[in-house]
C-alpha atoms as a printed R data frame, in Angstrom:
    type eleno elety resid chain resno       x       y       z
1   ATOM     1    CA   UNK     A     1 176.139  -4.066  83.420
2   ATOM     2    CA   UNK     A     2 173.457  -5.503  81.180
3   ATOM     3    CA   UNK     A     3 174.360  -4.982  77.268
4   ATOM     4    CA   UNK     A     4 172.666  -6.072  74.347
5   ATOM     5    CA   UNK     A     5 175.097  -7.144  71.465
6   ATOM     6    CA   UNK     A     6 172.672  -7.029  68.454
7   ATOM     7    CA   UNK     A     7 174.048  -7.756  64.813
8   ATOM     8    CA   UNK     A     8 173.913  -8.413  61.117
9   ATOM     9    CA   UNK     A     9 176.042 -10.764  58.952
10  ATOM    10    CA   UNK     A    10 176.351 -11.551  55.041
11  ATOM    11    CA   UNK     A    11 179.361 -14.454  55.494
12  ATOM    12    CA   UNK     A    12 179.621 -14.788  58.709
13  ATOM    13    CA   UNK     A    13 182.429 -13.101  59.921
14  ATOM    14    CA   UNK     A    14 180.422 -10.569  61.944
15  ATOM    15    CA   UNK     A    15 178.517 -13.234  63.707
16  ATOM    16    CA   UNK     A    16 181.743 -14.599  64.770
17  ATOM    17    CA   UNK     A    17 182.647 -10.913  66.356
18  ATOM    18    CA   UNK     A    18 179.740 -10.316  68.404
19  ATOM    19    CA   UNK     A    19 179.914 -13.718  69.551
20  ATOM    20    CA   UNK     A    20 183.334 -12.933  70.661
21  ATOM    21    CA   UNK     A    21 182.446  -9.762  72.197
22  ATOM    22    CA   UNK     A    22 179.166 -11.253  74.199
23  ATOM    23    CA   UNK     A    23 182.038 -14.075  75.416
24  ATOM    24    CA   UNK     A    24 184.233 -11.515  76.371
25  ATOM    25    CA   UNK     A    25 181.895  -9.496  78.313
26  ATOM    26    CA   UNK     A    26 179.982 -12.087  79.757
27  ATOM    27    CA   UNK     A    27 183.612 -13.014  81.203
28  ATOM    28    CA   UNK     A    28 184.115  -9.750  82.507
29  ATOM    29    CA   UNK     A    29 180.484 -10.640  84.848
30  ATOM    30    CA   UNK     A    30 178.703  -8.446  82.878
31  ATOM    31    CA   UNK     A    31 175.344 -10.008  81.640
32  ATOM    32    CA   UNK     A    32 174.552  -9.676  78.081
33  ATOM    33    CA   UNK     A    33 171.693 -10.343  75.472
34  ATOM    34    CA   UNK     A    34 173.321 -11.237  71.539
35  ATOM    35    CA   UNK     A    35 170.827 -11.432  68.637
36  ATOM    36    CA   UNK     A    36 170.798 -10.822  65.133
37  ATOM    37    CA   UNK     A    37 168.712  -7.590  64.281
38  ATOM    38    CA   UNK     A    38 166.309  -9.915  62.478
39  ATOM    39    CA   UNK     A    39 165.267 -11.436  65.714
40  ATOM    40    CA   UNK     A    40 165.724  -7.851  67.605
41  ATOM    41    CA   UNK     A    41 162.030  -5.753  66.107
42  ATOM    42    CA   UNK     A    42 160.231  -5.900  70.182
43  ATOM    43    CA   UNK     A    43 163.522  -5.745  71.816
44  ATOM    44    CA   UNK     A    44 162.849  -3.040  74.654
45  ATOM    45    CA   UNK     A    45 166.124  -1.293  74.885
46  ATOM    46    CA   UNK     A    46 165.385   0.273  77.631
47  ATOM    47    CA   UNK     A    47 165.772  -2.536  80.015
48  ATOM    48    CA   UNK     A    48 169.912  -2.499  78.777
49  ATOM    49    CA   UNK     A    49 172.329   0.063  80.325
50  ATOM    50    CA   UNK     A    50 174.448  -0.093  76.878
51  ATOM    51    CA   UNK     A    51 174.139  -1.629  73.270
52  ATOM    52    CA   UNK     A    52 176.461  -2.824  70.749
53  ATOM    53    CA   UNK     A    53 175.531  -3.113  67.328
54  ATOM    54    CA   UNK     A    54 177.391  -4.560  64.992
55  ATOM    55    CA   UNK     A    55 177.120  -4.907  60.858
56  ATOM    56    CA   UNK     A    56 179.774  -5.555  57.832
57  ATOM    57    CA   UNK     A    57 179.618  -3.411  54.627
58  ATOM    58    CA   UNK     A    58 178.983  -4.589  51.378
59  ATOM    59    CA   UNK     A    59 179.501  -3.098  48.087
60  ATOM    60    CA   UNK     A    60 179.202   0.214  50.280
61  ATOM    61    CA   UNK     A    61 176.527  -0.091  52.196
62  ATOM    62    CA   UNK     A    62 175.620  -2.077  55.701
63  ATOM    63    CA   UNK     A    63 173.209  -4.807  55.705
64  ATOM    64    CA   UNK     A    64 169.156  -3.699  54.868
65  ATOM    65    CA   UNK     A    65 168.204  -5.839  57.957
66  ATOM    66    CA   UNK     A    66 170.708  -3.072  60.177
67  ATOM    67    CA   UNK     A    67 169.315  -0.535  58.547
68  ATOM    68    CA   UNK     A    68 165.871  -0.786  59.503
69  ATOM    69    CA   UNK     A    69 166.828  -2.212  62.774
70  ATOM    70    CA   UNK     A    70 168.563   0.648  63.769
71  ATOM    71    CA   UNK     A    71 165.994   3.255  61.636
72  ATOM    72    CA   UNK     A    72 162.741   1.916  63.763
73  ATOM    73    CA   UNK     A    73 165.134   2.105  66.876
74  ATOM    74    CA   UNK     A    74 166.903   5.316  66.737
75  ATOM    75    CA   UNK     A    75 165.399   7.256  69.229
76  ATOM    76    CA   UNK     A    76 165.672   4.702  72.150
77  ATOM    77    CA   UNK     A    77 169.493   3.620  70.912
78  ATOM    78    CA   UNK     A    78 169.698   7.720  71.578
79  ATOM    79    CA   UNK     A    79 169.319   7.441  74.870
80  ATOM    80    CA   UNK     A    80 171.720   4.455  75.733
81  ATOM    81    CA   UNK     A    81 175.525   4.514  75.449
82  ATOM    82    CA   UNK     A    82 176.390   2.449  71.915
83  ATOM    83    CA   UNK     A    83 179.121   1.386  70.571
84  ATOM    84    CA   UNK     A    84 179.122   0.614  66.457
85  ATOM    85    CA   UNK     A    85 181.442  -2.405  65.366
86  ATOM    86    CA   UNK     A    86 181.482  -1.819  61.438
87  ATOM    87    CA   UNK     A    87 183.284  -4.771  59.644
88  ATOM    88    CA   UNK     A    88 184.757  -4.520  56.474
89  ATOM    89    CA   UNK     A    89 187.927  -5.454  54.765
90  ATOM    90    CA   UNK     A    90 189.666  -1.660  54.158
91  ATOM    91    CA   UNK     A    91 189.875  -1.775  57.964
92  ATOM    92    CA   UNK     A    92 192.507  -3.976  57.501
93  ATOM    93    CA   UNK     A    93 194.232  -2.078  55.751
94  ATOM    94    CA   UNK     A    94 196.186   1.849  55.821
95  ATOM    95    CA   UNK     A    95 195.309   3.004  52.341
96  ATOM    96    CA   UNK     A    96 194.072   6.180  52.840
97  ATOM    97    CA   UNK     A    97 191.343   6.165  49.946
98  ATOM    98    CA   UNK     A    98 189.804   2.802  51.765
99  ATOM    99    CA   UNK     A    99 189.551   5.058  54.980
100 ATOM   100    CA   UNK     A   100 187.829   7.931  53.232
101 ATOM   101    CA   UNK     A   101 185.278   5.275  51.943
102 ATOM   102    CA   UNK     A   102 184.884   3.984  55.143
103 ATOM   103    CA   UNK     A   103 183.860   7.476  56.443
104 ATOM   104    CA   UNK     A   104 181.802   8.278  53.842
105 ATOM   105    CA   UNK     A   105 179.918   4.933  54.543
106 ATOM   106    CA   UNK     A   106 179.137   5.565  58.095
107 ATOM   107    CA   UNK     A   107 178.187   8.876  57.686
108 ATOM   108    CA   UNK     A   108 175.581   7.593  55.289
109 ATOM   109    CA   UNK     A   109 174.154   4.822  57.002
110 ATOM   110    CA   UNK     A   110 174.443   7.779  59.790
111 ATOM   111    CA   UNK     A   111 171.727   9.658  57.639
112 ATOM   112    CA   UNK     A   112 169.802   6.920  56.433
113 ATOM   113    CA   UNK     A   113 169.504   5.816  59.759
114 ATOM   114    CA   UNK     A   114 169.294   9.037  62.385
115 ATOM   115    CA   UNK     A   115 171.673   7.651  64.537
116 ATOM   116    CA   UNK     A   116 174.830   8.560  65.228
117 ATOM   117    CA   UNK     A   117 176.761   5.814  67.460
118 ATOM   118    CA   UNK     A   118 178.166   7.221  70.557
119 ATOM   119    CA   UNK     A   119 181.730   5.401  69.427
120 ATOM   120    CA   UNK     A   120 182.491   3.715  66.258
121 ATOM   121    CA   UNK     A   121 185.348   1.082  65.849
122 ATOM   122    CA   UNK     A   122 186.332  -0.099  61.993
123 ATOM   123    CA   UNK     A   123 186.722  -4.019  62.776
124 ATOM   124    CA   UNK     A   124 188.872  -6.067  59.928
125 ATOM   125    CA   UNK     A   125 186.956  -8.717  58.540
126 ATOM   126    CA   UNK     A   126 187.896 -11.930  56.581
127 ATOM   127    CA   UNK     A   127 187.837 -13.112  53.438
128 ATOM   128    CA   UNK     A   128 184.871 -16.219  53.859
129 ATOM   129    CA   UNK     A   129 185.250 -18.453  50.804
130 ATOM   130    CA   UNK     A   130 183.934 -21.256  52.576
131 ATOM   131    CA   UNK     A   131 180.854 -19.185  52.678
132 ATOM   132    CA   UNK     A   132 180.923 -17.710  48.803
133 ATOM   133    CA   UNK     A   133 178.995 -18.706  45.969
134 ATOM   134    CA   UNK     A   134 181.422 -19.274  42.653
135 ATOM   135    CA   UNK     A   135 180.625 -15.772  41.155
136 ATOM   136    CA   UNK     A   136 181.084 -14.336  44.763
137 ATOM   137    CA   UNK     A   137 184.600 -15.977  45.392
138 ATOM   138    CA   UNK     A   138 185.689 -14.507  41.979
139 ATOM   139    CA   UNK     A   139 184.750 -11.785  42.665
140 ATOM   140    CA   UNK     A   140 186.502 -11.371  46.308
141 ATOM   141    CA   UNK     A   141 189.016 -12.917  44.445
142 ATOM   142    CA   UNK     A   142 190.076 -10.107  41.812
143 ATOM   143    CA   UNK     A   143 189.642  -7.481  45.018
144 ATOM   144    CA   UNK     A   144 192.145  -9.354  47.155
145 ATOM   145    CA   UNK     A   145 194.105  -9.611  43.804
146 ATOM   146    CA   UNK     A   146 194.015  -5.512  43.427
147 ATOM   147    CA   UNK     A   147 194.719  -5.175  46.688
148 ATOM   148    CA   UNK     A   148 197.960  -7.176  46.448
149 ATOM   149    CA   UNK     A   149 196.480 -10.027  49.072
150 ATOM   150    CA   UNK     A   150 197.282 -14.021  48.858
151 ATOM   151    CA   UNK     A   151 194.334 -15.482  49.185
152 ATOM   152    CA   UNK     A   152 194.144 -19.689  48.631
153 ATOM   153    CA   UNK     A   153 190.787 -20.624  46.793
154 ATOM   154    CA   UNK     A   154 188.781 -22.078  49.241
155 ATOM   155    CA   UNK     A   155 190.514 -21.476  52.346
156 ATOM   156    CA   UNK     A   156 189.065 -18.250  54.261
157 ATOM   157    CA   UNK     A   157 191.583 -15.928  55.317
158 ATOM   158    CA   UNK     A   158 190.634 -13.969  59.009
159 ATOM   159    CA   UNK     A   159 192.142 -10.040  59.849
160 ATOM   160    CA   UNK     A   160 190.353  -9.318  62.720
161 ATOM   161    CA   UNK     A   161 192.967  -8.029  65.414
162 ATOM   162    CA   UNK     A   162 191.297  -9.991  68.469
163 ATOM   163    CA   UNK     A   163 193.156  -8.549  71.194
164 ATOM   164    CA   UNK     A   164 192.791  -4.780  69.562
165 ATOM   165    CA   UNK     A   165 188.737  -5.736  69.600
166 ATOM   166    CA   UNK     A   166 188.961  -7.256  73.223
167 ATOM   167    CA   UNK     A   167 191.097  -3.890  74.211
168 ATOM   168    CA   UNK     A   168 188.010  -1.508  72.750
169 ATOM   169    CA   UNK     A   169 185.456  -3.725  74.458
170 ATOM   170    CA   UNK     A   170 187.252  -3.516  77.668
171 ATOM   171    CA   UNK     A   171 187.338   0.389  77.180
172 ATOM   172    CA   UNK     A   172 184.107   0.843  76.105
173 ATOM   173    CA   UNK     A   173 182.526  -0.835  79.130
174 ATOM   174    CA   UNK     A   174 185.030   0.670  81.570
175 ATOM   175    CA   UNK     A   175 183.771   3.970  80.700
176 ATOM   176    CA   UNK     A   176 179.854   2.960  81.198
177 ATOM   177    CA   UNK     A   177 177.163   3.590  84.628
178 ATOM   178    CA   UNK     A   178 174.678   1.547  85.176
179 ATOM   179    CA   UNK     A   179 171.536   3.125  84.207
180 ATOM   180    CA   UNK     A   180 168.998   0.579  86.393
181 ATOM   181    CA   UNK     A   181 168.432  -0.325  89.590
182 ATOM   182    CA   UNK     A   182 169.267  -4.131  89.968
183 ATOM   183    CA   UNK     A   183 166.812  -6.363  91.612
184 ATOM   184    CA   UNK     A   184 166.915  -7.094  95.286
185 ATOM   185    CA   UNK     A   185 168.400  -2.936  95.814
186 ATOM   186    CA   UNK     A   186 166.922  -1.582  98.402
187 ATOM   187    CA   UNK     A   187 166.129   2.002  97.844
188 ATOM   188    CA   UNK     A   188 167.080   5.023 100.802
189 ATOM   189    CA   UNK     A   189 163.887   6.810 101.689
């Protein structure tokens, strides 16, 4: 298969989880193309016979830079099978009001956007102080606080469940057909 992994990031943490799944794709021989959204606007997505896109929420909405990404591109990302990593820290969590937001959130960006993914998997993400300003860390602070979560200052505290995001990758792909003809096929006439 050839996939395009194409993301955005605030801290970092979402970087670090389509790096993981290009690395775990490209080690299941399947050729794939990773790139931030930024760098994505003449992409031709027809050339790929899947996409992943993936994007963190912030203060309740996904990155602007996804957004418009995935706004200009909605028709073609139609037409592919797609798979929606959407990072945030109530994944990490049961509490049933987190979950609610977290639906409400995709199904806004789902409007916003006109595209509707063909599966979408909540990803934990991570506390990044290393990557937080000083009004930033107190704020993530105070939420981990509410939230009843130890968090050291300073030290960046990871939830992403690895193998569970390894596990949906390996799905995912398992379930996709190759939508172009490799080169060097010869055709029956």
């Amino acid at each position: 298969m050839y996939l395009v992994i194409a993301y955005a990031t605030t801290d970092g943490q979402t970087r670090k989880i389509a790096r993981f799944a290009a690395d775990r794709l490209v080690s299941s021989g399947h050729a794939v193309e990773l790139l931030n959204v930024e760098d994505a606007a003449d992409l031709d997505l027809a050339r790929f016979d899947g996409a992943i896109l993936a994007g963190s929420l912030h203060v309740g909405g996904y990155q602007t830079s996804l957004v418009r990404y995935v706004r200009d591109n909605h028709a073609a990302l139609a037409g592919l099978p797609t798979l929606f990593l959407a990072v945030s820290l109530s994944a990490a969590g049961n509490d049933a009001e987190d979950w609610a937001g977290l639906r409400k959130c995709l199904a806004e960006f789902e409007t916003e956007t006109g595209w509707t993914p063909g599966r979408v998997e909540h990803v934990a993400g991570a506390f990044r102080f290393s990557e937080y300003d000083f009004f930033r860390a107190w704020a993530m602070r105070r939420i981990a606080d509410q939230k009843g979560e130890k968090v050291e200052p300073g030290k960046d505290k990871e939830y992403t469940d690895w193998a569970a995001l390894g596990q949906t990758l390996d799905n995912w792909v398992a379930g996709l057909t190759p939508r172009r003809v490799t080169a060097g096929a010869a055709s029956a006439s």
